[in-house]
N, C-alpha and C positions, 0 to 999 in steps of 0.2 A: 671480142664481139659483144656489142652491146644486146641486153635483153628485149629491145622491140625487134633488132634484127633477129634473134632468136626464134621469135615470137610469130613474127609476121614470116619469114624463111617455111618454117614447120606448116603453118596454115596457108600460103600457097601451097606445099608440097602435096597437101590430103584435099584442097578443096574440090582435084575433077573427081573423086569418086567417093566421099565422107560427106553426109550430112553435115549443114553447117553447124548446127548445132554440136555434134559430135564430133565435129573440126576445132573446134574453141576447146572444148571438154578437154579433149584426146592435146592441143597444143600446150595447152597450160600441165597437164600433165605432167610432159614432158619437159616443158621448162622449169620445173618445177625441180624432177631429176636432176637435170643440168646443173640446176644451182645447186643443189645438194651436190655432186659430185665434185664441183667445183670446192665446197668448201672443204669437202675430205680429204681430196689432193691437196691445200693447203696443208692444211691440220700435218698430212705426210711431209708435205716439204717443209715444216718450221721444224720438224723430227728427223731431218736427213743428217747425216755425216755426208761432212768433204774430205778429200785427203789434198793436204796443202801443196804440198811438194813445193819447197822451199829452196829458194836458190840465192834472192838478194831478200835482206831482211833490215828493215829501220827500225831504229833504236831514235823515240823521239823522248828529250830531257829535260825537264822541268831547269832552266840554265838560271835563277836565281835562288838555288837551295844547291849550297858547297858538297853538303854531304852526299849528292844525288852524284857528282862525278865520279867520285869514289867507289859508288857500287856501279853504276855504270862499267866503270873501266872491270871492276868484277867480273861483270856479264857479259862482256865482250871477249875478255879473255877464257871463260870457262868455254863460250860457243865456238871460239877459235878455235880451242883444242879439240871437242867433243864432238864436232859437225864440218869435218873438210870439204864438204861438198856447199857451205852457207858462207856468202858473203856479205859481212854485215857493214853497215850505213851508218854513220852518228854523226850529228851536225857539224858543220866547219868550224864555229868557235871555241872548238876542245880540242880541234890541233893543233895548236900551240898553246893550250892552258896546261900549266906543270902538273896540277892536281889530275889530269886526269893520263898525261903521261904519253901521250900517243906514238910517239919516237920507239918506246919500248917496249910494247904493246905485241908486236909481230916477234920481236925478236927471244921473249920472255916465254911466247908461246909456241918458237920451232916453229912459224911459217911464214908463208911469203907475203909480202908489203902488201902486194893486190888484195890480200884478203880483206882487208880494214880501207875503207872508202869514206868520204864526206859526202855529204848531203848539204843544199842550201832552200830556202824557199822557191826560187826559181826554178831547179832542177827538178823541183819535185812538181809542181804543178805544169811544167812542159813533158812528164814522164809519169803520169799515173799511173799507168798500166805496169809500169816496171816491176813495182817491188809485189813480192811473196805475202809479207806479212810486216805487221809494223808493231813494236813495243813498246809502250809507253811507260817513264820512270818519273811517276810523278802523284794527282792525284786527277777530279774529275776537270779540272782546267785545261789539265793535259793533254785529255783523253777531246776535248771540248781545241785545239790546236789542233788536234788531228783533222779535225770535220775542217776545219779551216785551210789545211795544208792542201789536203785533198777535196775538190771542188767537184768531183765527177767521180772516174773508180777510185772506192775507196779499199785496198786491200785488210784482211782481218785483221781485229785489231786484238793484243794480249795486253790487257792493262794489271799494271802491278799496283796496289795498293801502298802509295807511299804520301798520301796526304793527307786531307781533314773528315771529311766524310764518309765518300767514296761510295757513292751510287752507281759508278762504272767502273770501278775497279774491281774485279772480279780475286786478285790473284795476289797472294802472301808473297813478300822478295824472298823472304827465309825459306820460302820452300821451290824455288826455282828448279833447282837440280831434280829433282822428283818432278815437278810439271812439263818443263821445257821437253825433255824425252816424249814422254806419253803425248805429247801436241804434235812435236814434228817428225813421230813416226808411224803415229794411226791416222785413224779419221776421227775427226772432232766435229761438234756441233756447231753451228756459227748463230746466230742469232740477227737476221735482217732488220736491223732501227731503222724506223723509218728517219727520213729528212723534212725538212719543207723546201719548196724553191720561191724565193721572193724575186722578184722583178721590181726593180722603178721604172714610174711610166713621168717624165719631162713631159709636156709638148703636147703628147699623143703617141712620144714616141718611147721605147725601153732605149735608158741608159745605162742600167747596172744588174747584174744578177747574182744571188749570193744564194750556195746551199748552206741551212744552219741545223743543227740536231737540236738544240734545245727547244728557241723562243727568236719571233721577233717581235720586235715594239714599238711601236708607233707612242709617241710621248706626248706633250707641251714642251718640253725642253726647257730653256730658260727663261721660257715666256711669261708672262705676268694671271695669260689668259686661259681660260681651260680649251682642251681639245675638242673639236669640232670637227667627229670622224665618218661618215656616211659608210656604211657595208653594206656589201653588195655580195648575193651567193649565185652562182652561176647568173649572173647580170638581172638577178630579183634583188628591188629593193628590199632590205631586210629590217635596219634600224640606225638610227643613228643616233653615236656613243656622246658625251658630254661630261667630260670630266678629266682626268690628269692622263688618260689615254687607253690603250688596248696591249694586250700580250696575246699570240698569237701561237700555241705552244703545240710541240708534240706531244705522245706519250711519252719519250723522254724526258721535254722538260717539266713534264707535269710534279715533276718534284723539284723544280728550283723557282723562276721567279713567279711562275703562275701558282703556284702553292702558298708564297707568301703572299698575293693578291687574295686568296681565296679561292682560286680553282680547284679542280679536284683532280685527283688522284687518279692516274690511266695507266694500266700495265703495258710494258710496253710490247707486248704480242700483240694488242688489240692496234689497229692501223685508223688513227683516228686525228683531228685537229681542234685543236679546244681554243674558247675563244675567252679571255678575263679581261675582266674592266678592271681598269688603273682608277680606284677610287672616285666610282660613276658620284654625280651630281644626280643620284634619285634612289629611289629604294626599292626599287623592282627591276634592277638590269644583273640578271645574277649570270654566273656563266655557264655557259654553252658546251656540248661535247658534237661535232660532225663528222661526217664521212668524208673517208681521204678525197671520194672524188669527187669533191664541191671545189670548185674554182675560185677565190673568195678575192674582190676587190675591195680596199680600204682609200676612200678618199678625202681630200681633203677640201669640207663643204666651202662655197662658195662666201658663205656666210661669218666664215671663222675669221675672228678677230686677228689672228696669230698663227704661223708655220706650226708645223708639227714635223717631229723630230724622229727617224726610223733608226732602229740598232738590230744587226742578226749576229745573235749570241754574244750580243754585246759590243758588235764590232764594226768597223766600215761606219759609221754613223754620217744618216744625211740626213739635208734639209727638205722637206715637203711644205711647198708654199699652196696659198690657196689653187682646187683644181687639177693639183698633181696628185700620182694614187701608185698604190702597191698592188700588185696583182701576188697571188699566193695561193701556193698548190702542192700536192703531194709531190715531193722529188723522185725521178726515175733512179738518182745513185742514194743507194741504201746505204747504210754507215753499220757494216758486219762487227758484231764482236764474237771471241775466240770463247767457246766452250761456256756458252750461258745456257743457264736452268730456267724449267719452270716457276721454282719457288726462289728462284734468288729474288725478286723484286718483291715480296713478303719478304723476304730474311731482311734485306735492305733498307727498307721502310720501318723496320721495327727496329732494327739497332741504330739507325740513324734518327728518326726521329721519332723514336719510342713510341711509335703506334698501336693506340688502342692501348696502349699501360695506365692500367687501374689496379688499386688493389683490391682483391677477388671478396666478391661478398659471402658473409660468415653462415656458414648453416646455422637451423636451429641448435642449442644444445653443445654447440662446440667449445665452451669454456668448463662444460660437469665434468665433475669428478665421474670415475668408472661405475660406483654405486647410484647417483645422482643420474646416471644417462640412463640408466633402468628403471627408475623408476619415472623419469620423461617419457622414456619412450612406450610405457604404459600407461601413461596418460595421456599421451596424443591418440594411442589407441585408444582408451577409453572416449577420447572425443570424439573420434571419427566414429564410432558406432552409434553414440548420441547424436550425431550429426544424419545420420542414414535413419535413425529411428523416425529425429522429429518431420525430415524429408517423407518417410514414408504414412505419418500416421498413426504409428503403431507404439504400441507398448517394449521397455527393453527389451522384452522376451523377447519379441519378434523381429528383433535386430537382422535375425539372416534372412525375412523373408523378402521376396520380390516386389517392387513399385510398379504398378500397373503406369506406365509411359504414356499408354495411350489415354489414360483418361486424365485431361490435364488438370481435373479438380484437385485430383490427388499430389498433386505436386506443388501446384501453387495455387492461391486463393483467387478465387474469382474475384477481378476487379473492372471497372467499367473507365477502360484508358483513355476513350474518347474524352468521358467526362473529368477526368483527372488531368488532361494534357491543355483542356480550355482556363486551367485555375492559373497556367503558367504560358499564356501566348505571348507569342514572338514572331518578326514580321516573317512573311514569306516569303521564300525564298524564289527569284524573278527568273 
């Protein structure tokens, strides 16, 4: 329900018998409530536990890193043995790769063939709904496949920490055996990422739609020319961009490529779309931070030399000739992950990209010796009393007495600022 319906609903309801007056007062009141309640229920729901109840479970593998099938095939067999009731998924081209064994996989572990299934792209995005929970063995690429696999529901996701960075990977492989239990027999926290949904608009008409978690990007491409990109916020002209292009990020991606444009840094609890220029041609186009529910069209001016080039999280890349436009909006499928903190995104940001590491400024006094710091620290005394004396006027002696506040003579000298501010004019300000 929108807040003019709110709004306008409430002040029909009181206006046969409430002064108008008192009908406005008494409405806004109350909407006012509403939002406040509105956001405490939130606040409750990013703080809820789910109980998964797990039945089919994918196992998605980073499939050009050897040593990944290896523990893969690990984890498939500990979960085989340890959860008879879980049927695990791992993509088609590991049934027949030796390294990962799959022939003796059931048989090693005392259960039936059905237990162990494949998975292909197709299967998965004709079956969303199917699976439980889905694993990721890899790093934030991985985790960044999944958004991709899954286009609509996206089941939780447990990512294991087996790459470079790992801004989504939450979870040590060394420590699976201790996690995997505690996840698929309590209730766990899940954490709703937001998405974006991009639409291409041909014609006038949509030809493509893509959910991305990170970013999308409207570029130049290979073109010689700069981008020439008109935005548009719920169909308000806003500005138009002129330079190598636009990134279009969540709070997710607000740590990959909109970071290194210069954007800024957004937790991802906060539900928000940031908007960075791709090395604007000007020096006041800084970026933007909006609300999920702006509608935002990027198009491509009439006036532009040269197509512009779209990518969602790098992927699907097409052409935008002059006229044609992206339409871009918060996505209704959220991109869950398994058991995230408040402070993981601090922990993250600092061991990743050393955030805020400074080395700590030195007190006074911190290099004396133990006899040498007493005799500092009685001379800093001794300053600060000189300091209060000559503040007050007075003689040593009367170090402890009181500064009369009110009478400003006494504190500072009478000066005449008008006439001292005319020695130093500068224009003024329009």
């Amino acid at each position: 329900m929108s807040g003019n319906k709110v709004v306008s609903g409430l002040s029909r309801e009181r206006s046969q018998d409430v002064p108008p007056s008192k009908s406005t007062s008494s409405a806004q009141i109350e909407y006012a409530q509403y939002v406040n309640d509105v956001r405490q229920m939130n606040n409750g729901l990013r703080n809820a536990k789910i109980d998964l109840c797990v039945s089919n479970l994918i196992i998605v593998t980073k499939l050009n890193d050897i040593f990944l099938y290896f523990l893969t095939r690990e984890l498939v067999e500990w979960l085989l043995a340890n959860f008879p009731g879980v049927t695990v998924y791992v993509e088609s081209v590991l049934r027949d790769d030796p390294k990962f064994g799959a022939a003796d996989v059931c048989h090693d572990c005392h259960c039936s063939d059905d237990r162990i299934k494949y998975w292909t792209p197709e299967f998965v995005r004709d079956n969303d709904m199917f699976f439980d929970m889905a694993i990721t063995m890899g790093g934030d690429g991985t985790v960044l496949y999944v958004s991709t696999l899954f286009q609509k529901h996206v089941p939780p996701v447990l990512a294991f920490s087996l790459g470079s960075l790992g801004f989504l990977t939450n979870f040590q492989f060394a420590n699976f055996r201790e996690d995997l239990p505690r996840i698929l027999n309590s209730k766990i926290k899940s954490n709703l990422r937001m998405r974006l949904q991009g639409t291409v608009y041909k014609g006038g008409q949509p030809v493509a739609t893509h959910q991305v978690l990170n970013e999308i990007t409207i570029d130049r491409g290979p073109g010689p020319f700069i981008s020439n990109l008109e935005i548009f916020g719920d169909d308000y002209y806003m500005t138009t961009a002129q330079g190598d292009g636009l990134i279009i990020a969540t709070p997710t991606g607000s740590t990959a490529y909109s970071l290194s444009a210069g954007g800024s840094l957004v937790c991802p609890t906060v539900n928000a779309i940031g908007i960075t220029p791709i090395c604007p041609h000007t020096l006041s186009f800084r970026p933007i931070i909006l609300p999920d529910s702006i509608t935002l069209k990027i198009k491509v001016a009439a006036a532009a030399r040269g197509p512009a080039w779209a990518s969602f999280d790098g992927k699907n890349r097409t052409e935008l000739k002059q006229g044609e436009y992206l339409e871009i909006c918060c996505s209704s499928y959220s991109f869950p992950t398994v058991d995230s903190t408040d402070e993981e995104f601090i922990r993250n940001i600092s061991r990743t990209l050393n955030w805020n590491v400074r080395e700590q400024q030195k007190s006074f006094g911190s290099v004396l010796s133990s006899k040498n710091k007493e005799n500092f620290a009685r001379e800093r005394e001794r300053s600060r009393n000189c300091s209060r004396v000559s503040l007050g006027g007075g003689s040593p002696r009367d170090s402890d007495s009181e500064v009369d506040v009110s009478d400003s003579s006494s504190v500072t000298p009478s000066i005449d600022f008008a006439h001292a501010l005319q020695r130093g004019p500068r224009p003024q300000q329009r």
